[in-house]
VOTIPA-424155 format. One line per field, with one value per residue (C-alpha): residue in one letter; x, z, y. Coordinates in pm, 1 decimal, padded with zeros to 6 digits, m for minus. Layout:
r = A	...
x = X	...
z = Z	...
y = Y	...
//
This chain:
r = X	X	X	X	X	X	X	X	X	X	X	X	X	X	X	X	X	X	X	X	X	X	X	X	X	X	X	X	X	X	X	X	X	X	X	X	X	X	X	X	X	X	X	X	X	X	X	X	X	X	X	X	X	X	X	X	X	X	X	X	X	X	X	X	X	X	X	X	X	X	X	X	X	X	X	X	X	X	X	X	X	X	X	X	X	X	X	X	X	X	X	X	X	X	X	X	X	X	X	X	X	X	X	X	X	X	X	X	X	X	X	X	X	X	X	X	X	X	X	X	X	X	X	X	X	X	X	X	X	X	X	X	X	X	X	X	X	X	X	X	X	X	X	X	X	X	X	X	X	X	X	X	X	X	X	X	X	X	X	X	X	X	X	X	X	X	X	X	X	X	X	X	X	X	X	X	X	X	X	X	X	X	X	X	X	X	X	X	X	X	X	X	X	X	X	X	X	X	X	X	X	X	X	X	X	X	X	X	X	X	X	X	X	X	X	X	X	X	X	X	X	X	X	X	X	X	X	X	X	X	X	X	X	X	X	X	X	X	X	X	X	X	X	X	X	X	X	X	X	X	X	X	X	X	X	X	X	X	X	X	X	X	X	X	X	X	X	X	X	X	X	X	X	X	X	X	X	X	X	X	X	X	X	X	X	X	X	X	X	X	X	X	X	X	X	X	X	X	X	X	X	X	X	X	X	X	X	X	X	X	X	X	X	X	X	X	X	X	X	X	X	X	X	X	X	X	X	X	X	X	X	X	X	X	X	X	X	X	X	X	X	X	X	X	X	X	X	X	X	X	X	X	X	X	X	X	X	X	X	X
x = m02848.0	m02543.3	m02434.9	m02119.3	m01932.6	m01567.3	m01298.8	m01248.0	m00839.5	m00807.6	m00850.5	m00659.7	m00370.1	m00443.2	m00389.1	m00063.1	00076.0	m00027.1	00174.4	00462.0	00487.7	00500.3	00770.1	01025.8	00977.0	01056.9	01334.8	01500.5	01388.3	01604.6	01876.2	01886.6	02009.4	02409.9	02381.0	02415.7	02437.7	02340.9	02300.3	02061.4	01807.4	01844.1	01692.2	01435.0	01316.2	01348.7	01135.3	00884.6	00839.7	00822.4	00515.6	00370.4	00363.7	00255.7	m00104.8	m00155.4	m00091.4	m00349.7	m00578.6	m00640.2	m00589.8	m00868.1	m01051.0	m01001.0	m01132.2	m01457.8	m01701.2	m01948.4	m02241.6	m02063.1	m01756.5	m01475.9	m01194.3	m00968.1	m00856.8	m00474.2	m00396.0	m00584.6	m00415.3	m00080.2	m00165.4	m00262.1	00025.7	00220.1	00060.1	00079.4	00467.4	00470.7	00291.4	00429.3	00806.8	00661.7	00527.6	00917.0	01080.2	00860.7	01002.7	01327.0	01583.5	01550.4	01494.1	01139.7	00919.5	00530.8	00425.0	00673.8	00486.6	00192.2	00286.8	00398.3	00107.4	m00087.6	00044.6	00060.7	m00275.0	m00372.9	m00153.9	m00314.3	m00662.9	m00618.2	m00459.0	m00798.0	m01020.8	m00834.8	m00796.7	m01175.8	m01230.2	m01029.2	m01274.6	m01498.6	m01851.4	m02139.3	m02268.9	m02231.5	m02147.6	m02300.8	m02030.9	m02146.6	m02026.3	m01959.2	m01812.0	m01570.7	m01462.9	m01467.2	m01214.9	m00981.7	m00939.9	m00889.8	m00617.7	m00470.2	m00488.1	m00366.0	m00050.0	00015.8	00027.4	00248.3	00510.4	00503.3	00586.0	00835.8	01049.1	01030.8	01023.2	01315.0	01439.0	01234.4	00890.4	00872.8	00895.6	00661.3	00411.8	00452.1	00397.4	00099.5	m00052.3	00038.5	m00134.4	m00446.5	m00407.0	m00421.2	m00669.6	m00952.4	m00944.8	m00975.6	m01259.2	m01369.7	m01384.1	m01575.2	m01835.3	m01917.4	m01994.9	m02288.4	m02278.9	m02581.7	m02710.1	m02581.7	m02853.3	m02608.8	m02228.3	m01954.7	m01784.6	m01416.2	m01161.0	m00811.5	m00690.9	m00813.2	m00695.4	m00904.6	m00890.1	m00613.7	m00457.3	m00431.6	m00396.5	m00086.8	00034.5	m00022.1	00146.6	00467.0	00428.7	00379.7	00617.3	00897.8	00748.9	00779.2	01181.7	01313.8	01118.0	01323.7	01612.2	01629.8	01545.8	01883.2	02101.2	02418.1	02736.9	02878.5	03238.1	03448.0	03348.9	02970.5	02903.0	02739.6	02933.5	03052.2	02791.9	03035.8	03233.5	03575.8	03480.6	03675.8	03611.0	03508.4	03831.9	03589.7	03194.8	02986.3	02729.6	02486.6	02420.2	02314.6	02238.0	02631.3	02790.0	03063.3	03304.2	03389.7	03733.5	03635.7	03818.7	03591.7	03277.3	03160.1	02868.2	02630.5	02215.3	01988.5	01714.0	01488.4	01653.7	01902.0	02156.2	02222.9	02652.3	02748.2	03074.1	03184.4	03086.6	02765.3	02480.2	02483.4	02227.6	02439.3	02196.9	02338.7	02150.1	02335.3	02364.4	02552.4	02771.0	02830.3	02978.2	03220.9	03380.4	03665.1	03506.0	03814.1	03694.5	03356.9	03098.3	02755.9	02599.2	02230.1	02024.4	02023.5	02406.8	02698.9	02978.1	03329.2	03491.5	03807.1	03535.5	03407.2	03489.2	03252.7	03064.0	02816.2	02495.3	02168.6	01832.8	01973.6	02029.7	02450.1	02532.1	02855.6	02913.5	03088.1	03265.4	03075.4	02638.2	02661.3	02656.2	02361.7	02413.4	02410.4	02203.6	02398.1	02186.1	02234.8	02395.4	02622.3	02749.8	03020.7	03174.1	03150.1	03347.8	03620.7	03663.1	03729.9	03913.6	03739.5
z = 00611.3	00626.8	00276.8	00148.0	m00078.1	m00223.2	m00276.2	m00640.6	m00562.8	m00243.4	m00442.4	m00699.6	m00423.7	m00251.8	m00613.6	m00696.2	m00316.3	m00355.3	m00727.2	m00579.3	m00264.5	m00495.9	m00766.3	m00467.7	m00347.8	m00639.5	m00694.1	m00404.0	m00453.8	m00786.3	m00628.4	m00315.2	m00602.3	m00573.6	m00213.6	00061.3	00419.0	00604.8	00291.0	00147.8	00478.4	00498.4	00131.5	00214.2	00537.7	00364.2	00048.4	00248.3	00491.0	00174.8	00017.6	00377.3	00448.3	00134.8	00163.6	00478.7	00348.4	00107.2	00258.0	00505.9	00236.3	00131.1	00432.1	00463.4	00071.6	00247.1	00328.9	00618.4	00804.2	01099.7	01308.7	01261.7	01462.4	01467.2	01806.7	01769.4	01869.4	01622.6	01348.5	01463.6	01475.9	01075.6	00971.6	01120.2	00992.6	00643.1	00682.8	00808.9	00564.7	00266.5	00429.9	00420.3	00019.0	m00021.4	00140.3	m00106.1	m00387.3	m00297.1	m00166.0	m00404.1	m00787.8	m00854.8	m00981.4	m01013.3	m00699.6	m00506.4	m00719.3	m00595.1	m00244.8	m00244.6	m00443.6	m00178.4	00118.6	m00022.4	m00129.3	00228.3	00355.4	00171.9	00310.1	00662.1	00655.6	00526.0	00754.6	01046.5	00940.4	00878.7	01271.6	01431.5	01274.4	01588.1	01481.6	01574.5	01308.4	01268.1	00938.4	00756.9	00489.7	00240.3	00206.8	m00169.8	m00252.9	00043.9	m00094.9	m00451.7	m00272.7	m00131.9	m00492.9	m00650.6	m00407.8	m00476.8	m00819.2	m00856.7	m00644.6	m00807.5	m01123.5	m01026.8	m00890.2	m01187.9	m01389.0	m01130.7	m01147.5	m01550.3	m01705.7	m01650.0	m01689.9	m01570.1	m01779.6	m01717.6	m01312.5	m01377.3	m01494.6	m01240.7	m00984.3	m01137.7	m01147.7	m00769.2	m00728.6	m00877.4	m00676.9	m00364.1	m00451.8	m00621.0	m00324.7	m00101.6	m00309.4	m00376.6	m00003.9	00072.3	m00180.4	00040.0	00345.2	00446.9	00716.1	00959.0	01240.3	01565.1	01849.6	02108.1	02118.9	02307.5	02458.3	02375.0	02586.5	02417.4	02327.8	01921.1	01649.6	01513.8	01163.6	01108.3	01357.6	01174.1	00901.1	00976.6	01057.3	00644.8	00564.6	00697.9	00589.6	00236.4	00196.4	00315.0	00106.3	m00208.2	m00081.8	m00050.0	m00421.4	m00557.1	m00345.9	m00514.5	m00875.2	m00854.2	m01067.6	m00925.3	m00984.9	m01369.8	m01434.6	m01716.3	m01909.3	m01903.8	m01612.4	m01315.6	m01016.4	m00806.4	m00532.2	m00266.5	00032.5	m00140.3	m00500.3	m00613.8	m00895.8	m00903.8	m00904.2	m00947.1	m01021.7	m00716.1	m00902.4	m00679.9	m00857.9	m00684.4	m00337.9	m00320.7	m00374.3	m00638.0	m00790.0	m01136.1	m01310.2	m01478.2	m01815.6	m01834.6	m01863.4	m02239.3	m02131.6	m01873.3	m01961.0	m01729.3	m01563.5	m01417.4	m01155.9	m01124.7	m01389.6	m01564.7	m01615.2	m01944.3	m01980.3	m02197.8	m02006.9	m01864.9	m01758.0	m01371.8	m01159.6	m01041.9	m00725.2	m00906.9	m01170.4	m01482.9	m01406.5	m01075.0	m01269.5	m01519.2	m01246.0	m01110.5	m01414.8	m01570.0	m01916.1	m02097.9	m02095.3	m02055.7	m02251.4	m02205.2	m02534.3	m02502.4	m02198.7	m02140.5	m02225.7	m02063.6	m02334.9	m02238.4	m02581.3	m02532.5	m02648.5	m02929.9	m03264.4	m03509.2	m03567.5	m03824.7	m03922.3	m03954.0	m04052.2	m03990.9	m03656.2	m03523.8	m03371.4	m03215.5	m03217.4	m02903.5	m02796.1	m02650.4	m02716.2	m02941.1	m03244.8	m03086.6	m03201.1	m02893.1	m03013.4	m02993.4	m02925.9	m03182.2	m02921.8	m02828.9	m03123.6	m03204.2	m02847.7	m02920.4	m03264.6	m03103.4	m02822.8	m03106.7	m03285.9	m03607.2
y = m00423.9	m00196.2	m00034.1	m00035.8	00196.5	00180.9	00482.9	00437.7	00570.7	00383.3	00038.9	00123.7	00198.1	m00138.1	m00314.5	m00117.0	m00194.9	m00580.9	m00582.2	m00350.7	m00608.7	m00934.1	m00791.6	m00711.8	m01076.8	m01206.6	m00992.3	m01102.5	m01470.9	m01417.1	m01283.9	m01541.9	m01780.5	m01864.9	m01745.3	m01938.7	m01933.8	m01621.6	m01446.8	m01673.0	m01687.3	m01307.7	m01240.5	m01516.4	m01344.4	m00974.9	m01187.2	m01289.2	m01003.5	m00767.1	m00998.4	m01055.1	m00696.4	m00612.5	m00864.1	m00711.7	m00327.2	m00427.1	m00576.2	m00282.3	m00025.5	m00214.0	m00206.5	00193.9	00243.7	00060.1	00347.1	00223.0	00379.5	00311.0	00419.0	00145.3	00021.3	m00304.5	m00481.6	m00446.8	m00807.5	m00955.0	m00685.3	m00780.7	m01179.6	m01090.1	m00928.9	m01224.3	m01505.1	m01330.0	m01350.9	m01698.5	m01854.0	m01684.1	m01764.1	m02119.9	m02075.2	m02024.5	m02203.9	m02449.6	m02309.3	m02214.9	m02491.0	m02781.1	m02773.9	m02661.0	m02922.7	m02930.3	m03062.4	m02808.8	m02508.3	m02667.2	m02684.1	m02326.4	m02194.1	m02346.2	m02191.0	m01837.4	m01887.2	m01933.0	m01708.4	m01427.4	m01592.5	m01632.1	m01271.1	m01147.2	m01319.2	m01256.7	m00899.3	m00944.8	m01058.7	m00799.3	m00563.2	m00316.0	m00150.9	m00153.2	m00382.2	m00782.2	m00987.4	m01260.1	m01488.4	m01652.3	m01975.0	m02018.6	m01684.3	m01760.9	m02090.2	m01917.1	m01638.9	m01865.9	m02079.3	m01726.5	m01671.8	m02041.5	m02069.6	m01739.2	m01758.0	m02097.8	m01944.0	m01659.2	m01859.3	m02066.4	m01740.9	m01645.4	m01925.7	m02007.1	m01697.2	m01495.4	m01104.7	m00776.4	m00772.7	m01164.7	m01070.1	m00739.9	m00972.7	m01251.9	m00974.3	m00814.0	m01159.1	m01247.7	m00863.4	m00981.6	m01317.7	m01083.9	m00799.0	m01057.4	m01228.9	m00966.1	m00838.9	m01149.3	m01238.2	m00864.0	m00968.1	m01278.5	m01072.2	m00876.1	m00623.2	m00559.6	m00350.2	m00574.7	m00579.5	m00623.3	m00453.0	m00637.0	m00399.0	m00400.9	m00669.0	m00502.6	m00230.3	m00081.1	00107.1	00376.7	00391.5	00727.6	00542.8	00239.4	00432.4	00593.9	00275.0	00159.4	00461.2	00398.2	00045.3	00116.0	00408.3	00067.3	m00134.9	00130.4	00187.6	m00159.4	m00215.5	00102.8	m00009.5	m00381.3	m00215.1	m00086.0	m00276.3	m00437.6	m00223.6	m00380.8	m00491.0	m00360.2	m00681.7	m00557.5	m00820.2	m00794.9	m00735.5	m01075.3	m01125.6	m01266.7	m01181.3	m01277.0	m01162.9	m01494.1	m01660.5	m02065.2	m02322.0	m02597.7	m02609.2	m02787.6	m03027.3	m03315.8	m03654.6	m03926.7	m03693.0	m03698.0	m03356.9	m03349.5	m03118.5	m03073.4	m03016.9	m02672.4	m02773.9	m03121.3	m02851.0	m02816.1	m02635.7	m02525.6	m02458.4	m02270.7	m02535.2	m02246.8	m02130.4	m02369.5	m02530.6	m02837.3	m02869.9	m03107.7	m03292.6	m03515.0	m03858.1	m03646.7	m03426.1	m03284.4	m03069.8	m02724.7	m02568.6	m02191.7	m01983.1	m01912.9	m01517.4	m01641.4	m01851.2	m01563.5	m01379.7	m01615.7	m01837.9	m01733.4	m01524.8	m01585.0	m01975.4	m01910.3	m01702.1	m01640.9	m01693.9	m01711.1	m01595.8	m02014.6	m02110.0	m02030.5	m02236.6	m02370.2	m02164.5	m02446.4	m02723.5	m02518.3	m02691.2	m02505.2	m02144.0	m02120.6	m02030.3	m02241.0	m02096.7	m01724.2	m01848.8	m01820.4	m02123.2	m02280.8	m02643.9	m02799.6	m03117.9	m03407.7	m03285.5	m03530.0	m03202.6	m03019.0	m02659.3	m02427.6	m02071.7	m01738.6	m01466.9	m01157.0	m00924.0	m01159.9	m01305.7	m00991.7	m01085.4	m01427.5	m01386.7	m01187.7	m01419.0	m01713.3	m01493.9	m01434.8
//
């Protein structure tokens, strides 16, 4: 049997690229909500080819932290059919998630296929391996790699798309990063490499490993830019808000809301309030409650902020429905028309901007 040593450095590179990779996708995921159109498939493909690129930066980062008795190459087809599929599968594992309002059995769908994805990138990555050796898998860690993977991703997403703001996304990205390194180290665990009696000589072409690891290089170093690049905050307005992310800059004249699968559009005055629903929105009348496909930062950036104020990191508030300020429990509240005198919260650093927009 063929020993096998790791570069302590190398792995911990492979784990950093892996968490790197999975906080730019969501990042983008984040900021693909409001968008539509061209916009919003662009930031999906640039999503997905970030995390997709990222598993399969990893995974042969991995592979080059591996220290064999043996002179290694990787048939290039089979290299480029990995890095593919990775994207695929993980566009797929969004697309889950990312066009309808995310409920458990979409996480599940999603978590699924980027649990996968990150699989059949390893294994494929795994078969376009050249050396004069062979490998043996065990069945059971393999299984046990690919429900790491699953379980994993399933629970990242989950993270992604309910918790919001920068550490919750730093931690939904370190745990998609451990979703993709255990299994990859998981899935090396399950093989054992041996002395091959007889070498197939090689049918296409094959990348010798500073070859193929020039090729990582360049990968990772775009991987690290577009991260630093979408770190950047968006340029802020005088009123401390983020900068409108459409073509026209215009604000809303009316709020599109779906009820029934029919599309409607609401008067902007008949809006008392609007709550974040994950990444989506739930808009309250007075006669109602209706689903809004925008996040509540998107919304903060085109309504009117003399009308509306964002209160809480989950309420926007309609301030011509307000009927009441107070405090309950050393908690600043404001009371509003028609939720039937539910108290919407005001966080503490907003409640000096909400006092001057009332007027007290």
């Amino acid at each position: 049997m063929i020993q096998m040593t790791y570069d302590p450095a190398l792995v911990a590179l492979s784990v950093v690229i892996a968490i790197f990779a999975a906080y730019t996708c969501f990042h983008l995921v984040e900021r693909m909500e409001g968008s539509v159109g061209v916009a919003r498939k662009a930031m999906l493909s640039g999503a997905a080819i970030a995390m997709g690129g990222g598993i399969w930066s990893m995974h042969f980062i991995g592979m080059l932290a591996s220290r064999f008795d043996a002179t290694v190459g990787y048939d290039l087809l089979l290299t480029l059919i990995s890095a593919l599929t990775s994207i695929l599968v993980t566009g797929i594992a969004l697309v889950c998630t990312s066009f309808a309002p995310v409920t458990r059995p979409r996480l599940a769908a999603g978590g699924l296929f980027m649990g996968l994805g990150i699989a059949s990138m390893h294994y494929i990555g795994m078969a376009a391996m050249r050396a004069d050796m062979a490998m043996r898998y065990s069945p059971a860690v393999v299984a046990a790699s690919i429900a790491i993977a699953v379980v994993a991703a399933m629970l990242a997403l989950w993270l992604a798309y309910n918790l919001r703001g920068f550490l919750q996304r730093v931690l939904a990205a370190t745990v998609m990063g451990a979703a993709i390194s255990g299994m990859h180290y998981t899935a090396m665990a399950a093989v054992t490499f041996h002395e091959a009696s007889v070498l197939d000589a090689p049918v296409a072409p094959v990348l010798s490993q500073p070859l193929l690891a020039s090729v990582i290089a360049v990968t990772t170093f775009l991987i690290f830019g577009f991260t630093l690049l979408t770190a950047v905050p968006e340029r802020a307005t005088p009123a401390g808000r983020v900068a409108i992310p459409h073509e026209d800059g215009s604000l809303l004249v009316k709020l599109p809301v779906q009820k029934n699968k029919t599309t409607l559009f609401l008067d902007l005055d008949d809006i008392v309030a609007i709550q974040a629903d994950a990444h989506y929105t739930t808009a309250v009348t007075r006669t109602g409650r209706y689903f809004c496909p925008i996040s509540l930062s998107v919304l903060e950036t085109r309504l009117d902020p003399v009308r509306f104020v964002r209160v809480h990191r989950s309420h926007i508030v309609n301030i011509r429905h307000a009927r009441g300020f107070e405090r309950q429990n050393e908690q600043a509240v404001i009371l509003l028309d028609g939720l039937d005198g539910a108290p919407v919260p005001v966080s503490r650093g907003r409640v000096t901007y909400l006092r001057t927009a009332l007027g007290i």
